[in-house]
N, C-alpha and C positions, 0 to 999 in steps of 0.2 A: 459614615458616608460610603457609600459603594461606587465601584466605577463603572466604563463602560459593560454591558453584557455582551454577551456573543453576537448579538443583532448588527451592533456597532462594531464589535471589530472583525467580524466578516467584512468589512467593507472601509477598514482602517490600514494604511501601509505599514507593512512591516511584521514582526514577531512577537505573537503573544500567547498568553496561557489562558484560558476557561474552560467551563467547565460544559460540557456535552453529554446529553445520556445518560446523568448522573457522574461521569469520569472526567477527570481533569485533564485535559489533552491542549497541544501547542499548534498553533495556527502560523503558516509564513504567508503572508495578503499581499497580493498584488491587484490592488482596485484597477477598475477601466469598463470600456466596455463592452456587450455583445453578452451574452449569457453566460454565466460561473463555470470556470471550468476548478473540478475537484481532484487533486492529485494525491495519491494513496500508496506510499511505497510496501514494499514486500519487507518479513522479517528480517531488522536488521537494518532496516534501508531509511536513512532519515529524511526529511524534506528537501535537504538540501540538495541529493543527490538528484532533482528534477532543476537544478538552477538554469543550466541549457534550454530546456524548454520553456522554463518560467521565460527565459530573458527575448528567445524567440517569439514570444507573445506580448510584448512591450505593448500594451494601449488595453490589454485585454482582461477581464478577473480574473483571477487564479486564486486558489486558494488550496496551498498543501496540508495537508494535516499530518501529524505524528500522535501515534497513539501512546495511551498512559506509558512512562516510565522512559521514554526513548530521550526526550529532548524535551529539558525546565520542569518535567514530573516528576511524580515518585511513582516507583510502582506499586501498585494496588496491594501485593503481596498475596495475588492468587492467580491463578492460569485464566485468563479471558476467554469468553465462549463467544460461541457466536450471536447467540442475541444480548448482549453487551456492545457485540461490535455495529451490531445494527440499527442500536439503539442511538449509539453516537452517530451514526450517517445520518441516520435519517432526523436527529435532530439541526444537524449540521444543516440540511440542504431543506427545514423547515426556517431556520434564520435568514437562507441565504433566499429565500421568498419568491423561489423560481425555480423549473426544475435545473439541475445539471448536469451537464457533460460530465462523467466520473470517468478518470483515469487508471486504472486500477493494474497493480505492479504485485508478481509471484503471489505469495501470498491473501495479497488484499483481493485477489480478486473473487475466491467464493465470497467474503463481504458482501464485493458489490452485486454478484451476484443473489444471494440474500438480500439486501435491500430492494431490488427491483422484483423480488416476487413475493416480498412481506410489503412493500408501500409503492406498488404500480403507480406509476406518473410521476414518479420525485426525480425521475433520472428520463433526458431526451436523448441524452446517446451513452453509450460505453464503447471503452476500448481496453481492452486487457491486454498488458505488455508480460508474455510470458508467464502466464496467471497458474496456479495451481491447479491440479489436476489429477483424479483418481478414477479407476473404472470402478473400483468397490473399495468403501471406504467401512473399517470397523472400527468401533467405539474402544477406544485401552480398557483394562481393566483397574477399578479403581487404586488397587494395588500400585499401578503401573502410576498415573497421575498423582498419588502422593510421594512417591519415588522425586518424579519432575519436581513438586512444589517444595519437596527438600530441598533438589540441586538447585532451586531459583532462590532458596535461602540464603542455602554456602553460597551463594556466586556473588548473594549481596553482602555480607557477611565479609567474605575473602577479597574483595575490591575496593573496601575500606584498607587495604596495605598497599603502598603505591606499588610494590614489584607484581604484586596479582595485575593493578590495572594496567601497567606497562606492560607487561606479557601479554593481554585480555586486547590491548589497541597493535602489537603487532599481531597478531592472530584476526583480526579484524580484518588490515592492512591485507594479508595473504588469502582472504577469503574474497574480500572484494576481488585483489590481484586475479583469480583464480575466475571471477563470474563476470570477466570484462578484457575485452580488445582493445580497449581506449587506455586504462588505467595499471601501471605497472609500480613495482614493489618501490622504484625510484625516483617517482614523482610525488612533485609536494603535496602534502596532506591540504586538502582545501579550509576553507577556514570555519573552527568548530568541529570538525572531525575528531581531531582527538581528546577535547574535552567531550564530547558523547562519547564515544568508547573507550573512558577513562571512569566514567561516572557507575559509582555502585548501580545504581537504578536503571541504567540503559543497559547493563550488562545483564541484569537477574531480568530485566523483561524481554530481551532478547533470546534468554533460557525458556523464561515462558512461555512465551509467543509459540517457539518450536514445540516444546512439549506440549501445547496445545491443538497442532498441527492436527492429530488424528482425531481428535472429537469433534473439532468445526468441522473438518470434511466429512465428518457422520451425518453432524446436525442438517449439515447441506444436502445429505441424498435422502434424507427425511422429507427436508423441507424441498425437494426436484418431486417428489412422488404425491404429495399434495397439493401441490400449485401447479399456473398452469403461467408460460412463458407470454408476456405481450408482444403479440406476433408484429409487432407495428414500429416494436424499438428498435432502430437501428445501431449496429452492433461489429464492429470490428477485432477481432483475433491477430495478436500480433506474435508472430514464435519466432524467437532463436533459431534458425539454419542448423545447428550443430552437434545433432543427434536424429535420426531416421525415425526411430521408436519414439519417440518426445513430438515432434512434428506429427507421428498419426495420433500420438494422446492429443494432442492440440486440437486436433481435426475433428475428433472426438465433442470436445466440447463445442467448438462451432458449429459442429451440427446442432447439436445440442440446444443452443440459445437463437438458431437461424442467421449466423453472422457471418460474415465474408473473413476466411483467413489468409493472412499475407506472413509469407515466410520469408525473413529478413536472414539471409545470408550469413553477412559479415556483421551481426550482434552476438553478441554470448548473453546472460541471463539478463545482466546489468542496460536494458535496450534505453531508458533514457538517459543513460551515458555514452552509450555506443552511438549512438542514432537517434538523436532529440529531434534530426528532421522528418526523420520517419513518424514519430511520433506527433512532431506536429501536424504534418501533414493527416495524418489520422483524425486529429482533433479539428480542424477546420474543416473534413471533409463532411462529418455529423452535422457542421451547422451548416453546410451548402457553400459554400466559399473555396476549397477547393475541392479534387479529383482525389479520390482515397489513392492509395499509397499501391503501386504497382507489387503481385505475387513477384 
């Protein structure tokens, strides 16, 4: 007997696991109404790290996602490309039966960028919080990507001994510390934190993810050069204050996709920790409810 599929727990409260895209990935559901909003953290970054916002949006969908190996997965045991990662969106927001609002955080965001120009109309607005970003993006050499799929071995490998994964969650602890104004090295771990970055599987995918870095942003300027942007989607840039040079790459991409960018001061990279109002306020402004979020 089989249980619910993704259909149903898109729209079930709480935390589950299925499978999307062909890849097993973890859903946090927050049912309600108004159209789905999709939350996408950057490498490293698990669901829960959008709880703020989740909780600012009380009555509303949400639905965070974590990709294979981060949180209740395993990891695949190979470096994720980009259309794998696209392949889980865009199954995702084929379940959720409408298009979404996609939130998309460092990392995630050439994703969602890649989803809106591989399946036009499955996304009515984006907001990138700090989203990645390259003016010329080169492919590793495969030399180089089996180097990575080594270290995402040892890493899982060496986090089966608990002093690997005790050192692996304070190194975490100081990484976060390091990409957030909100969060310091002596505040309590939220809850689940450091069973994710205790778990062999969150740690070797967290390797991969990174070591995968420069071949998705290749795949992305491939995929910028043959597609053409829906000039109609509305589209917000949200950047960290806290580098000059970062702010113009930001700028960069905003032109880029025709989005309005807002430069948030007092965030560091971590901005739905820093400022989940700002971010809300982002996400209500797509659906017409409120005034996007002042530069």
């Amino acid at each position: 007997m089989t249980g619910p599929g993704p259909a149903d727990l898109v729209r079930t409260p709480g935390s589950h696991v299925t499978r999307l895209g062909g890849r097993d990935v973890h859903l946090l559901v927050q049912p309600g109404q108004g159209p789905p909003v999709v939350l996408l953290g950057g490498c490293a970054v698990p669901s829960y790290a959008f709880r703020r916002v989740v909780a600012a949006l009380t009555g509303r969908w949400t639905v965070a996602l974590d990709r294979p190996g981060l949180v209740e997965t395993a990891w695949p045991g190979h470096l994720p490309t980009l259309a794998e990662e696209v392949g889980t969106l865009a199954e995702l927001v084929d379940v959720l039966g409408e298009p979404a609002v996609v939130v998309a955080h460092s990392m995630a965001g050439p994703h969602a960028e890649a989803l809106v120009r591989r399946h036009p109309g499955t996304v009515r607005g984006l907001v990138l919080l700090d989203a990645s970003v390259e003016r010329s993006a080169e492919p590793p050499h495969a030399a180089t990507e089996e180097a990575w799929l080594r270290a995402s071995r040892v890493t899982l490998e060496g986090a089966r001994f608990a002093p690997v994964a005790s050192a692996a969650s304070v190194a975490a602890r100081v990484m976060v510390w390091g990409q957030s104004r909100r969060l310091h090295l002596a505040n309590a771990q939220p809850p689940r934190a450091r069973e994710v970055f205790t778990r062999p599987d969150s740690l070797a995918s967290v390797v991969a993810e990174q070591a995968a870095y420069a071949s998705q942003l290749a795949d992305l300027q491939d995929l910028i050069g043959t597609t053409t942007w829906p000039e109609d989607l509305r589209s917000l840039v949200l950047t960290a204050g806290t580098r000059t040079g970062w702010v113009r790459k930001q700028q960069v991409l905003a032109d880029r996709l025709g989005a309005r960018q807002v430069v948030v001061d007092d965030s560091r990279h971590l901005m739905m920790v820093d400022r989940p109002d700002v971010v809300v306020d982002a996400i209500l402004s797509l659906v017409g409810e409120r005034d996007a979020p002042a530069a």
